[in-house]
DOZARO-519921 format. One record per residue (C-alpha): residue in one letter; y negated, z, x. Coordinates in steps of 0.001 Angstrom, whole numbers, plus 500000, padded with zeros to 6 digits. Layout:
REM residues N
<rec aa="A" v="Y" w="Z" u="X"/>
...
This chain:
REM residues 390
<rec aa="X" v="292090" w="570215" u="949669"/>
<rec aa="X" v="290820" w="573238" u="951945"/>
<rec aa="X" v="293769" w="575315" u="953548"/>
<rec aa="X" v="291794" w="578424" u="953187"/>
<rec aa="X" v="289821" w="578186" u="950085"/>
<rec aa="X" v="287390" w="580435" u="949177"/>
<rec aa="X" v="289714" w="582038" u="946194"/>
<rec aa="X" v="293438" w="581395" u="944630"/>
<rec aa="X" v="294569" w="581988" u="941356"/>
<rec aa="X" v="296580" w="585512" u="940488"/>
<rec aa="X" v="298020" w="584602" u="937004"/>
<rec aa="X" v="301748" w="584587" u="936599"/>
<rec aa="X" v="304075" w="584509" u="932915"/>
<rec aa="X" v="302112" w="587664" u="932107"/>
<rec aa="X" v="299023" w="586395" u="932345"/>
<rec aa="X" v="299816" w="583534" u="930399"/>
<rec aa="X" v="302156" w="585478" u="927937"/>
<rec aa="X" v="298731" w="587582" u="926912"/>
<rec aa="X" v="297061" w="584163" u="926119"/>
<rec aa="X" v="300243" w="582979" u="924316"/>
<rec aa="X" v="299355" w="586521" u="922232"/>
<rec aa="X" v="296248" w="585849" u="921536"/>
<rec aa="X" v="296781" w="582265" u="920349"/>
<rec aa="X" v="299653" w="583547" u="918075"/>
<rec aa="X" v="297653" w="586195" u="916943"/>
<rec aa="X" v="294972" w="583706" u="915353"/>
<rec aa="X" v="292152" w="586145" u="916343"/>
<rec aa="X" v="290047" w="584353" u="918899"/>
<rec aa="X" v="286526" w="586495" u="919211"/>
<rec aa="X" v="285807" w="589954" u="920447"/>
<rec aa="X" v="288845" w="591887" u="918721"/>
<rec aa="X" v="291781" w="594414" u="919923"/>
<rec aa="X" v="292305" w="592768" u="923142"/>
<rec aa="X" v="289083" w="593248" u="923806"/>
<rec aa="X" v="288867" w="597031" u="922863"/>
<rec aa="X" v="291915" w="598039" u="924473"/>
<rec aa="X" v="290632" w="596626" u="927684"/>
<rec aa="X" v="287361" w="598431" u="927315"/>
<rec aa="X" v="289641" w="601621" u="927155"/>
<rec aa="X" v="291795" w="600979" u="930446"/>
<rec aa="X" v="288750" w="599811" u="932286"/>
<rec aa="X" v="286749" w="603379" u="931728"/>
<rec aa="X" v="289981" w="605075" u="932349"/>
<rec aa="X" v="290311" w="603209" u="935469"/>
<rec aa="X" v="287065" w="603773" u="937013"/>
<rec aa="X" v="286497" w="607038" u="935784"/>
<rec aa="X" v="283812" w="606462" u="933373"/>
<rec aa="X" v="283281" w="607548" u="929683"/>
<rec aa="X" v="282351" w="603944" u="928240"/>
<rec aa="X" v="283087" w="600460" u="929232"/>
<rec aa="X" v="281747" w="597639" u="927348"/>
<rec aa="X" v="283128" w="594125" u="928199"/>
<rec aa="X" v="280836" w="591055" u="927657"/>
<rec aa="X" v="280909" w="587690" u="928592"/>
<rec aa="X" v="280350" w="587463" u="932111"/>
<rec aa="X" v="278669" w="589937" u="935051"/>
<rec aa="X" v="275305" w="588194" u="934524"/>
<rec aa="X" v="275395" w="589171" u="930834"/>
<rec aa="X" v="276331" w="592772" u="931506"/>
<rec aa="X" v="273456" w="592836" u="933893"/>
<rec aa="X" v="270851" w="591781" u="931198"/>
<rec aa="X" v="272401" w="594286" u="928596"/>
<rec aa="X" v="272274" w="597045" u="931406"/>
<rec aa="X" v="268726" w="596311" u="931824"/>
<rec aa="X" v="267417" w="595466" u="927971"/>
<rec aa="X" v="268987" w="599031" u="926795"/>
<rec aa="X" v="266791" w="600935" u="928964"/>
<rec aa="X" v="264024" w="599445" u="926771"/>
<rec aa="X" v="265520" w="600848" u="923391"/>
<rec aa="X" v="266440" w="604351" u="924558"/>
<rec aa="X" v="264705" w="607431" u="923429"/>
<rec aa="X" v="265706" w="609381" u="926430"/>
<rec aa="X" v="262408" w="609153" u="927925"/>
<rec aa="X" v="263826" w="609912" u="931279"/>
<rec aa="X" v="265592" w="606265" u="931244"/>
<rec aa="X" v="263028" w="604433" u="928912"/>
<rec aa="X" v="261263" w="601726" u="930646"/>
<rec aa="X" v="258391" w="599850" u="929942"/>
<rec aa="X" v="256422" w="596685" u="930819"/>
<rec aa="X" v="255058" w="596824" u="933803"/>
<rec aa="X" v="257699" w="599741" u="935405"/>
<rec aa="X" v="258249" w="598972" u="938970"/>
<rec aa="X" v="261970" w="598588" u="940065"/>
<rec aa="X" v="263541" w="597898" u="943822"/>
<rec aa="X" v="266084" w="595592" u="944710"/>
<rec aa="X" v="267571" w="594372" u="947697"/>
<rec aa="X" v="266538" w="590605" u="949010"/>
<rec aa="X" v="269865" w="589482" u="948971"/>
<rec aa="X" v="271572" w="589398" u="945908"/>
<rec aa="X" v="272779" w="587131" u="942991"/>
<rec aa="X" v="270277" w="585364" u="940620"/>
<rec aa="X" v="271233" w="587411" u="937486"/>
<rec aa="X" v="270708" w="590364" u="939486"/>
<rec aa="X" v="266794" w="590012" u="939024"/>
<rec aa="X" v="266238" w="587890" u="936286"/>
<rec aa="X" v="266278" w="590468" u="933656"/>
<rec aa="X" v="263904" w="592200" u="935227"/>
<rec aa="X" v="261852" w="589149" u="935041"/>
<rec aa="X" v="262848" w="589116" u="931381"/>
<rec aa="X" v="261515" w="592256" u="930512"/>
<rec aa="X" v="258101" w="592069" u="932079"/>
<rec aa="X" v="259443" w="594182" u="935057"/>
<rec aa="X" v="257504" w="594409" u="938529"/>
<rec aa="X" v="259935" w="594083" u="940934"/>
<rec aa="X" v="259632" w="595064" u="944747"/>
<rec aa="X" v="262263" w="593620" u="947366"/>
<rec aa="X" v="263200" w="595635" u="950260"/>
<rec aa="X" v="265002" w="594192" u="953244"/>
<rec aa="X" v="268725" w="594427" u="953968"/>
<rec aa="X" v="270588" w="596195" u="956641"/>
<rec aa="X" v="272150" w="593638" u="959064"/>
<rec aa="X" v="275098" w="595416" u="959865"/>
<rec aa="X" v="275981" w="596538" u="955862"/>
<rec aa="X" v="274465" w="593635" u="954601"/>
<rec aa="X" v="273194" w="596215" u="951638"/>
<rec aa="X" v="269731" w="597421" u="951145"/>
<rec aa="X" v="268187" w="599262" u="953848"/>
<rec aa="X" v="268003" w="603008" u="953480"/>
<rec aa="X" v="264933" w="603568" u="955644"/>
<rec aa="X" v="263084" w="600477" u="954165"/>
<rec aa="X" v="264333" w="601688" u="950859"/>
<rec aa="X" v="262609" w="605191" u="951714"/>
<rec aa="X" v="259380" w="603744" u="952462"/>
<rec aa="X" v="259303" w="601514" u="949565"/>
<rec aa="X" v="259270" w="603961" u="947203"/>
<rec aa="X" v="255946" w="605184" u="945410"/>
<rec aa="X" v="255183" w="607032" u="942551"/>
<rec aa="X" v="254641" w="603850" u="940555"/>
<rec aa="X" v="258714" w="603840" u="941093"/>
<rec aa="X" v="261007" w="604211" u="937894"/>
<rec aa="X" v="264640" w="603217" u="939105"/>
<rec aa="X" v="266657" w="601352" u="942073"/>
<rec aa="X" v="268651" w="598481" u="941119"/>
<rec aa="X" v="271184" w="598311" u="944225"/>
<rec aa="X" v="273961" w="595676" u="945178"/>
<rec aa="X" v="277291" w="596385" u="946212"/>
<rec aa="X" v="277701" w="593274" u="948523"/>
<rec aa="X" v="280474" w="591400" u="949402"/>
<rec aa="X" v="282873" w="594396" u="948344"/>
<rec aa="X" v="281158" w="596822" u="950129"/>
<rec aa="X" v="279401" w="599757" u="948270"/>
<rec aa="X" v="275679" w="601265" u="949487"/>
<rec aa="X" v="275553" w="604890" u="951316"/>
<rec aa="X" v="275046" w="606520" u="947596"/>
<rec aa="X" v="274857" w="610056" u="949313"/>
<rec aa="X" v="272352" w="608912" u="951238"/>
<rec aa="X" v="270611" w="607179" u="948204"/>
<rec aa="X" v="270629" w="610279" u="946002"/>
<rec aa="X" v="269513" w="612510" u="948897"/>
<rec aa="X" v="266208" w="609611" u="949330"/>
<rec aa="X" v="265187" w="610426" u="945195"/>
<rec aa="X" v="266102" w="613546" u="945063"/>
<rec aa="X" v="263332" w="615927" u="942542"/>
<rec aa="X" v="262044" w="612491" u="941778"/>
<rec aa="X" v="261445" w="610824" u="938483"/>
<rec aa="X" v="264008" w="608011" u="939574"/>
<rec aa="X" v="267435" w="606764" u="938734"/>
<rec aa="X" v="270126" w="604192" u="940681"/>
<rec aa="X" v="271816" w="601194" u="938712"/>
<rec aa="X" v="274178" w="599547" u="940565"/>
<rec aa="X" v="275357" w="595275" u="940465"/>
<rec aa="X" v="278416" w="595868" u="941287"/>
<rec aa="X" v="279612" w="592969" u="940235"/>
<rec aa="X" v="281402" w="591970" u="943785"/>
<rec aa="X" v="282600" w="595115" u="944492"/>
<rec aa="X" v="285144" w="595980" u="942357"/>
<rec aa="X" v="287438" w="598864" u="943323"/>
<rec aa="X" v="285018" w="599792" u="946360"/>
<rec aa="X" v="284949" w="603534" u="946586"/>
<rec aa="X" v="282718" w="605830" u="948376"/>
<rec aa="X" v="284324" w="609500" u="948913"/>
<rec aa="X" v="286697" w="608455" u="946152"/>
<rec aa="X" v="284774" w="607466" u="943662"/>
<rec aa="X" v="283941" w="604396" u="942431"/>
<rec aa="X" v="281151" w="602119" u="943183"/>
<rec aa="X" v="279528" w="600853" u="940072"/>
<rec aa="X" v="280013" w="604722" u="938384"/>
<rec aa="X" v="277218" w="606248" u="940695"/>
<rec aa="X" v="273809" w="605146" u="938543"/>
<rec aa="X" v="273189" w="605409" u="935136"/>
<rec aa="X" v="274732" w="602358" u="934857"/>
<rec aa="X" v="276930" w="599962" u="936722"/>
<rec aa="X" v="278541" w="596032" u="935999"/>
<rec aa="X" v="280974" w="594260" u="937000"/>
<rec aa="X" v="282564" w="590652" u="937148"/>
<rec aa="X" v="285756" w="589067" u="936541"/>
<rec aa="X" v="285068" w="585864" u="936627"/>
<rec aa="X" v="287526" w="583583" u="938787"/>
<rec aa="X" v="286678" w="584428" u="942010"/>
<rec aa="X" v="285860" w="587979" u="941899"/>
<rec aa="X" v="288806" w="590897" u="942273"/>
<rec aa="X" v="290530" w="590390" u="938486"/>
<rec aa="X" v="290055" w="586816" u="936479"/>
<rec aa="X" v="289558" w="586992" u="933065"/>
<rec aa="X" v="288296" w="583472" u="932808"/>
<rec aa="X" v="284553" w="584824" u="932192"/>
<rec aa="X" v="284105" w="587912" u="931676"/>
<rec aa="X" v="281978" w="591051" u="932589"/>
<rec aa="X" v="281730" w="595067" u="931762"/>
<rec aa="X" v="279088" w="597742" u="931727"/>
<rec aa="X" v="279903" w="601475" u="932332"/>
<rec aa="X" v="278348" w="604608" u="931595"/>
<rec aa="X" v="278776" w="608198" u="930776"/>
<rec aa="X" v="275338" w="608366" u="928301"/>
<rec aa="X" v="276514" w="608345" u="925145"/>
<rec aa="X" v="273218" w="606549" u="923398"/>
<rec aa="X" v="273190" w="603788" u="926050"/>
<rec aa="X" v="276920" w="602782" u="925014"/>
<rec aa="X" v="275778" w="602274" u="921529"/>
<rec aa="X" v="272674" w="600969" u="922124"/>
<rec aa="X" v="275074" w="598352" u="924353"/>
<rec aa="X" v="277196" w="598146" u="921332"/>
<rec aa="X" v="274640" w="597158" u="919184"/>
<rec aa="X" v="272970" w="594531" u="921179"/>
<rec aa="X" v="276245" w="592408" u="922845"/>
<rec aa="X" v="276470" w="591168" u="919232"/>
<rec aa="X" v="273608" w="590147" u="917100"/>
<rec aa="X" v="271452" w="593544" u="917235"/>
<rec aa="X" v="273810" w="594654" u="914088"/>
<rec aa="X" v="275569" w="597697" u="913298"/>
<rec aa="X" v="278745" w="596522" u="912353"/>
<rec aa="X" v="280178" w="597607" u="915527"/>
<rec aa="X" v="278504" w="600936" u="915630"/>
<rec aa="X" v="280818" w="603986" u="914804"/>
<rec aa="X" v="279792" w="605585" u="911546"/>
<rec aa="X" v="277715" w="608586" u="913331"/>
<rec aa="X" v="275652" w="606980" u="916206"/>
<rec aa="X" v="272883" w="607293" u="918215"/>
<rec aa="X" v="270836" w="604019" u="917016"/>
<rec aa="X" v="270923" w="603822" u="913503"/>
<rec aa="X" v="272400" w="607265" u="912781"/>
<rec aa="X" v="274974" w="607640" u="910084"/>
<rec aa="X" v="275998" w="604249" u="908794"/>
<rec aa="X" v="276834" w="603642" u="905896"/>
<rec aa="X" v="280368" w="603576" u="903533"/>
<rec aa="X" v="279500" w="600328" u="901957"/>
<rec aa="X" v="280848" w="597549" u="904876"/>
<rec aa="X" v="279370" w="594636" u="902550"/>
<rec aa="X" v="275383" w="596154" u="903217"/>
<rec aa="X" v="276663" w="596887" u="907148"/>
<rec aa="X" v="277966" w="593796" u="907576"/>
<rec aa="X" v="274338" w="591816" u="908229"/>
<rec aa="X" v="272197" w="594958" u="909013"/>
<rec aa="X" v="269974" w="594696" u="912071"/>
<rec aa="X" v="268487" w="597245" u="914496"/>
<rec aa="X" v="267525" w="596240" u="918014"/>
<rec aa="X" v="266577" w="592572" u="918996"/>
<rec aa="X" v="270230" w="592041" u="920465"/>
<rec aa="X" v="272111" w="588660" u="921727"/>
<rec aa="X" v="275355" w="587011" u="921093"/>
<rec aa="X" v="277383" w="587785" u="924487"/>
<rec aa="X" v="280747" w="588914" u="922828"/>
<rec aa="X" v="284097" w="588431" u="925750"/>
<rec aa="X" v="286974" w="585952" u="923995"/>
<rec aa="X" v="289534" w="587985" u="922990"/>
<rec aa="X" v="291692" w="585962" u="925763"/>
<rec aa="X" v="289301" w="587708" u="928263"/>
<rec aa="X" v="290264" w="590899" u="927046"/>
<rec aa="X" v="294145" w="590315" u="927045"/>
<rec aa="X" v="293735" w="588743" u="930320"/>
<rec aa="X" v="291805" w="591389" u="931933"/>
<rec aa="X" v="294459" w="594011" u="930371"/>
<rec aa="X" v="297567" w="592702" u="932939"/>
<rec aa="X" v="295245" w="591778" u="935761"/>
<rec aa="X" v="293926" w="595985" u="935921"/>
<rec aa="X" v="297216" w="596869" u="935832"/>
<rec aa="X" v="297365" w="594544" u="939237"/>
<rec aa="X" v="294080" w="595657" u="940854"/>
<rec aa="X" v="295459" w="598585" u="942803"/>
<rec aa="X" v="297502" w="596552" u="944893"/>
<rec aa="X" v="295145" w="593601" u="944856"/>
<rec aa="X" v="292355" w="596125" u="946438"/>
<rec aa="X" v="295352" w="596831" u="949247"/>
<rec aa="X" v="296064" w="593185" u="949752"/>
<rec aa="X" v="292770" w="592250" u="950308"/>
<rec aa="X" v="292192" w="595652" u="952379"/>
<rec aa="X" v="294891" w="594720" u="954138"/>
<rec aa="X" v="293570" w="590818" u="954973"/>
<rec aa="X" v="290039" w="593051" u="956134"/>
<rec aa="X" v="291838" w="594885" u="958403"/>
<rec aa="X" v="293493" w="591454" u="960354"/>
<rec aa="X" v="290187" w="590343" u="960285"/>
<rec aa="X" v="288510" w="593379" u="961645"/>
<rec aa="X" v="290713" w="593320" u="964887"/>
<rec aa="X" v="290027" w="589534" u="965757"/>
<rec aa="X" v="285977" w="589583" u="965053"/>
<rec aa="X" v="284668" w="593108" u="965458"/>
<rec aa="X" v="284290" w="592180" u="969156"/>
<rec aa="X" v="283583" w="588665" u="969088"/>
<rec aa="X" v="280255" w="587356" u="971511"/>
<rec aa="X" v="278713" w="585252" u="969062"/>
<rec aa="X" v="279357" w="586189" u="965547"/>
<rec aa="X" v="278508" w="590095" u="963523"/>
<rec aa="X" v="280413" w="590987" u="960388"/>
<rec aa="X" v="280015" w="593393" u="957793"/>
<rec aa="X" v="280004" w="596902" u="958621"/>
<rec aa="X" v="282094" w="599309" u="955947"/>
<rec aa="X" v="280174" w="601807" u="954104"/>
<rec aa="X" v="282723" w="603984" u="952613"/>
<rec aa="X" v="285802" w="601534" u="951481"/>
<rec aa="X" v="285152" w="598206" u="950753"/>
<rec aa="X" v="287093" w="596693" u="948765"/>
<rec aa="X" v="286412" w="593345" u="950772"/>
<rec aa="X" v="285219" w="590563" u="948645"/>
<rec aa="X" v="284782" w="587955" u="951283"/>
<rec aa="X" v="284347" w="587850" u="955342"/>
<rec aa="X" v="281186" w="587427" u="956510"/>
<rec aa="X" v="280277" w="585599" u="959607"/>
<rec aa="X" v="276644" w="585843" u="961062"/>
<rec aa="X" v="276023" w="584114" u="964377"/>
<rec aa="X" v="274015" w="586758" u="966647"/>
<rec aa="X" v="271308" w="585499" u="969023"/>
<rec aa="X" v="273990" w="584665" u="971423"/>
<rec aa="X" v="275749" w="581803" u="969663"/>
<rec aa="X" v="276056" w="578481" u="971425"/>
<rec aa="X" v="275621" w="576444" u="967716"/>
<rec aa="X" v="273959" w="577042" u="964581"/>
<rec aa="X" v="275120" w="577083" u="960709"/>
<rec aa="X" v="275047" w="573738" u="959975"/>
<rec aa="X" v="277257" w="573125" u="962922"/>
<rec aa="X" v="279201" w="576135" u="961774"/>
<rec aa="X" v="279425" w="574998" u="958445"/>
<rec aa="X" v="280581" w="571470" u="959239"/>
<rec aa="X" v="283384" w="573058" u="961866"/>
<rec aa="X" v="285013" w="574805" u="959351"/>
<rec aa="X" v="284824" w="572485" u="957073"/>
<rec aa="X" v="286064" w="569879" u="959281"/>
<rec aa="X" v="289401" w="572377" u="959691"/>
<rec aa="X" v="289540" w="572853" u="956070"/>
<rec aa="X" v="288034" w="576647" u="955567"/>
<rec aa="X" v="285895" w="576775" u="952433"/>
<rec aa="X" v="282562" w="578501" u="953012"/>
<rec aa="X" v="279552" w="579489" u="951176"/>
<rec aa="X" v="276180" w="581071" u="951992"/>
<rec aa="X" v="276238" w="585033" u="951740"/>
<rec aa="X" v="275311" w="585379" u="948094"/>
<rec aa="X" v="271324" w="583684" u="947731"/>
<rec aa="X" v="270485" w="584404" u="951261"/>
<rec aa="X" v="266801" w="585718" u="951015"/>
<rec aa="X" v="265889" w="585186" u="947573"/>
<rec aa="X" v="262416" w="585016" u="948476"/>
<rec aa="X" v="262963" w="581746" u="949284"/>
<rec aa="X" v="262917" w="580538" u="945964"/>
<rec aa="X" v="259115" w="580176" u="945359"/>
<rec aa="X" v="259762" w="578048" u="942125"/>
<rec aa="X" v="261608" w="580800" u="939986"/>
<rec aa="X" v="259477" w="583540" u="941859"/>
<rec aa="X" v="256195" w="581922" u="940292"/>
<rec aa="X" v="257205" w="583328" u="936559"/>
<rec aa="X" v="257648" w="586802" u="938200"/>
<rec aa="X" v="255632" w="589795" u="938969"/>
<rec aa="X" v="256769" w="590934" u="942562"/>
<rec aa="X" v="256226" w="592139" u="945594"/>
<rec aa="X" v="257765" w="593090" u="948890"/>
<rec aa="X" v="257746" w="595940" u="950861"/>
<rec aa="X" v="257477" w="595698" u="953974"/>
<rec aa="X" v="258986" w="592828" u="956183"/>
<rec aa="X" v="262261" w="591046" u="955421"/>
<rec aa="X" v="263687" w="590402" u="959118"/>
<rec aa="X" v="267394" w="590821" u="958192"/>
<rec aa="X" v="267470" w="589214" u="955003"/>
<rec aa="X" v="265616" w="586124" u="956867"/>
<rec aa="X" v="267592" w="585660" u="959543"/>
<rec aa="X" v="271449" w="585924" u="957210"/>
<rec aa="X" v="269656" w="583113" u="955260"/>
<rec aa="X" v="269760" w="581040" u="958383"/>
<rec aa="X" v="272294" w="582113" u="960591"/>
<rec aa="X" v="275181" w="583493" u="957882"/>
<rec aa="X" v="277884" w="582442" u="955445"/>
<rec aa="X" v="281095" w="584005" u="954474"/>
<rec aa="X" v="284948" w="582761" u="953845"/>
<rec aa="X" v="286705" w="583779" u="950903"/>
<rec aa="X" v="289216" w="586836" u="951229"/>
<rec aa="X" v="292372" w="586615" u="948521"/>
<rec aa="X" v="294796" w="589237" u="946599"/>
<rec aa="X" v="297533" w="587990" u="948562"/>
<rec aa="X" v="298348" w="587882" u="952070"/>
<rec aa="X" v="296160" w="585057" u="954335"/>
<rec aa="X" v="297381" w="586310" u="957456"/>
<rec aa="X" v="298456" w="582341" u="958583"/>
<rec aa="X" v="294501" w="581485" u="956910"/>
<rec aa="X" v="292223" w="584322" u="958929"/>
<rec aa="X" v="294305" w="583681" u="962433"/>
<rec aa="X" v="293518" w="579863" u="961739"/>
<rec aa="X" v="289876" w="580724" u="961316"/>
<rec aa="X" v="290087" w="583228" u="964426"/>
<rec aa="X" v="291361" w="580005" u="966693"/>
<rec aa="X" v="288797" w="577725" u="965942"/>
<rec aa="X" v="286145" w="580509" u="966511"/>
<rec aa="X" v="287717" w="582659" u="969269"/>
């Protein structure tokens, strides 16, 4: 067993008294639990709607499938739109834009953020451009001023994976509420554990029900009576009950998820500070070390994991990294996908390019990975990992 693994559980009796609800309660699916999370979590981050699905993956194929059923021609895409990405991210990130018949064009990382690349991210864009799909990664959130001030008077618009970044901020406010659109992830490892379990947020008003409508079935059963898909629904619940709008899926949370993720919110705030806290240890011992770069901060992370990428300097490579740490059992993983371009087999069923040249996103593949940070104190953990690399 590792002695700094890459996560620990956070659940105590309240945790386990919300599942002891739910069983007693006899309601199992998407239900009150469920809805009364979706209220704390927009309260939380400062949104108008949250919608909780199944997992972060999940919320990022609803986020992307209801731009395809709105009216608000502004947001609508099509076949064929063109969207940018960063090269380092999560699977899910970009396989509903493979889905839906997206083009999708990958622009380069910054080394020292580890997010996309502002200036690359500049260049990239052309008129063909309909919206930017960025990555909070690791915990850290992208330079959104500096986004917004790059598509400014253009026809574009930001959604945000923020599905490792949980309770990042930039200026105060919180990353995943700065595109049209933002998701998140509670699954095990992440910042809250709700088993599985995922959200969407927005402020538009249409995109919430479209969301609504498509997380279960396509139906309007869950629609409020006067909404902005099928219109005014009507009185009679027996001809609501199987009525169908929008080609939707079946990617309704457990109504354990919900209960769960209502007691582990009302821990986040000081989970962000633990883990803030853990940064800052680990800040001191490797922001000057000779052979290894870590993440820069944009704004305040909220510090998923530590990342360790050996600079040209270092006297071993990864797989002798890897199998040091290992050897001293510290659990370690590659940062995210590394360069996703790397995976030619899935890449074959999409429609892609890249702009420009992907230096930084090649060289993390090879030369990075990244411990696991916790919502509790690892002091004894990071200083053990600091001895064997200092």
């Amino acid at each position: 067993m590792a002695n700094y693994a890459l996560a620990s559980s956070t659940w105590d009796d309240n945790e386990y008294s919300a599942i002891q609800r739910v069983i007693e309660s006899d309601m199992f699916t998407m239900g009150k639990e469920v809805a009364q999370y979706e209220k704390d979590f927009a309260e939380f981050f400062g949104s108008k709607y949250a919608l909780m699905v199944s997992s972060g993956s999940t919320a990022n194929l609803l986020m992307i499938a209801s731009l395809f059923f709105t009216k608000n021609e502004s947001l609508k895409l099509k076949r064929g739109d063109e969207i940018i990405v960063p090269a380092v991210s999560w699977s899910t990130t970009y396989f509903p834009l493979q889905q839906y018949g997206l083009k999708v064009k990958f622009v380069d990382i910054d080394r020292h953020t580890l997010n996309m690349d502002l200036d690359k991210l500049e260049a990239a864009i052309t008129d063909n451009t309909r919206a930017i799909l960025s990555v909070n990664l690791l915990g850290n959130p992208n330079d959104y001023i500096r986004m917004n001030e790059i598509i400014a008077g253009r026809d574009i618009f930001i959604l945000e994976d923020n599905c490792e970044s949980m309770g990042a901020t930039v200026d105060g406010k919180q990353a995943g509420t700065f595109g049209v659109m933002g998701t998140y992830s509670s699954f095990f490892s992440h910042h809250i554990a709700t088993m599985e379990g995922g959200c969407v947020v927005t402020d538009d008003e249409e995109l919430y029900h479209i969301l609504l409508c498509i997380r279960a079935h396509g139906w309007t059963r869950n629609l409020p009576k006067f909404n902005k898909v099928s219109g005014e629904k009507s009185d009679d619940a027996f001809e609501e009950s199987f009525k169908f709008m929008l080609p939707g899926y079946n990617v309704r949370p457990l109504e354990m998820s919900g209960a769960l993720g209502i007691e582990q919110l009302k821990k986040l705030p000081q989970f962000i500070k633990i883990r803030r806290e853990n940064a800052k240890l680990f800040q001191s011992l490797f922001a000057n070390h000779p052979f290894i770069d870590i993440q820069q901060e944009t704004g305040s992370s909220s510090w998923f994991g530590f990342s360790l990428i050996l600079n040209e300097e270092a006297p071993y490579s990864r797989a002798e990294l890897v199998k040091l740490l290992t050897e001293n059992g510290i659990e370690c993983r590659p940062i995210v996908t590394g360069n996703f371009l790397k995976n030619k087999e899935v890449l074959e069923y999409f429609d892609y390019e890249v702009s420009g040249t992907l230096e930084a996103a090649e060289y993390l593949d090879v030369h990075g990975l990244f411990v696991g940070n916790h919502q509790n104190d690892i002091e004894k953990e990071i200083k053990q990992l600091a001895k064997i690399l200092c």
